[in-house]
C-alpha distance (Angstrom), angle and dihedral (degrees) to the residues before:
residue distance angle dihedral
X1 . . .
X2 3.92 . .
X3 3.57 127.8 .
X4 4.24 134.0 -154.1
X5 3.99 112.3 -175.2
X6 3.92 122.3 -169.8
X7 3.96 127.7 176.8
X8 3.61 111.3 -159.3
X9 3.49 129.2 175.8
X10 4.08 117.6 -152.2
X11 3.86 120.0 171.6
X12 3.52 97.5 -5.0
X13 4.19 93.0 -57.7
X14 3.70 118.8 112.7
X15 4.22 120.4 -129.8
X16 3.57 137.4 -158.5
X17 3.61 114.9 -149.5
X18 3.96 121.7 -171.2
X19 4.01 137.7 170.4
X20 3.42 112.8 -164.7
X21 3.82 120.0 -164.7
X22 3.88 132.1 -161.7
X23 3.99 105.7 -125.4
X24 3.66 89.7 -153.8
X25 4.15 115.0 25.6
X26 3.92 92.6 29.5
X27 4.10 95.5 -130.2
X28 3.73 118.7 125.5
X29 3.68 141.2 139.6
X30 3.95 148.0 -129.9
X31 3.40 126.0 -121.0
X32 3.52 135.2 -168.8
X33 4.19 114.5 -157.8
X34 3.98 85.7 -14.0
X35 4.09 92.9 -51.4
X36 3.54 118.0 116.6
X37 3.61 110.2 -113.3
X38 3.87 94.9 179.2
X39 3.63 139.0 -16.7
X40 3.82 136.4 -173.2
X41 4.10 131.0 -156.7
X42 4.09 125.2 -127.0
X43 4.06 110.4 -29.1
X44 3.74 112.9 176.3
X45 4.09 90.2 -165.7
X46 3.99 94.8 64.5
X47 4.21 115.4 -102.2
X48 3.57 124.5 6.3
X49 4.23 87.4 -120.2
X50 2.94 135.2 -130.5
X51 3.84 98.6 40.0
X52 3.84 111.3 -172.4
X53 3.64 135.4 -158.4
X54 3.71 139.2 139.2
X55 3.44 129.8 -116.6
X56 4.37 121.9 -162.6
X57 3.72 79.8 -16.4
X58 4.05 97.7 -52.8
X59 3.44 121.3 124.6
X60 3.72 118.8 -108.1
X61 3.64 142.1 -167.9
X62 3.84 144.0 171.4
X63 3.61 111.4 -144.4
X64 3.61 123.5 -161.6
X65 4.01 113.0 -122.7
X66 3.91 132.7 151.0
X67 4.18 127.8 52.1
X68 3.57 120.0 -22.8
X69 3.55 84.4 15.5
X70 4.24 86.6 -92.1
X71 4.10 104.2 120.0
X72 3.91 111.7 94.7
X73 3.79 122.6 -133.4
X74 4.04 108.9 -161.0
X75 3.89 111.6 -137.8
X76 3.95 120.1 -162.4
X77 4.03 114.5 -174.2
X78 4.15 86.3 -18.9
X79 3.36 88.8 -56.7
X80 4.35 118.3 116.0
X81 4.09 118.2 -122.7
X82 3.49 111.5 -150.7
C-alpha cells in the first residue's frame, strides 16, 4: 500500500488529506479528515486521474504526476499544494 499526506489549512480549520493506494490490485481511496472523499476499484494503469472532491466548499483534485503516472499532485481551486 502507498500513502500521500497533505495538511492544509482553509479558513482558519486544519485538514488532513490522504491517498491511499493498493500495492497489488491498484484500488484505493481519498479521504479528507479520515472520510472518504472518493475511491476507485482495480486499475492496472496507476490512478484513475483526475480525482475530484471538495473540501469547505473548494474544489479539489488529486492529479496524477511522476513515473508510471502513480505520484499524486494535490490541487486546491487549480492551484497545486505542495
Amino acid at each position: 500500500m502507498s500513502n500521500k499526506t497533505w495538511k492544509i489549512e482553509i479558513a482558519g480549520q486544519q485538514h488532513v488529506i490522504e491517498v491511499q493506494t493498493g500495492s497489488f490490485d491498484g484500488g484505493g481511496s481519498v479521504t479528507v479528515d479520515g472520510k472518504v472523499a472518493n475511491k476507485w476499484g482495480t486499475s492496472v494503469s496507476g490512478l484513475p486521474m483526475p480525482l475530484k472532491f471538495e473540501i469547505q466548499g473548494k474544489k479539489a483534485e488529486i492529479k496524477s504526476e511522476g513515473f508510471m503516472a502513480n505520484t499524486p499532485a494535490l490541487y486546491l481551486d487549480g492551484k497545486e499544494i505542495k
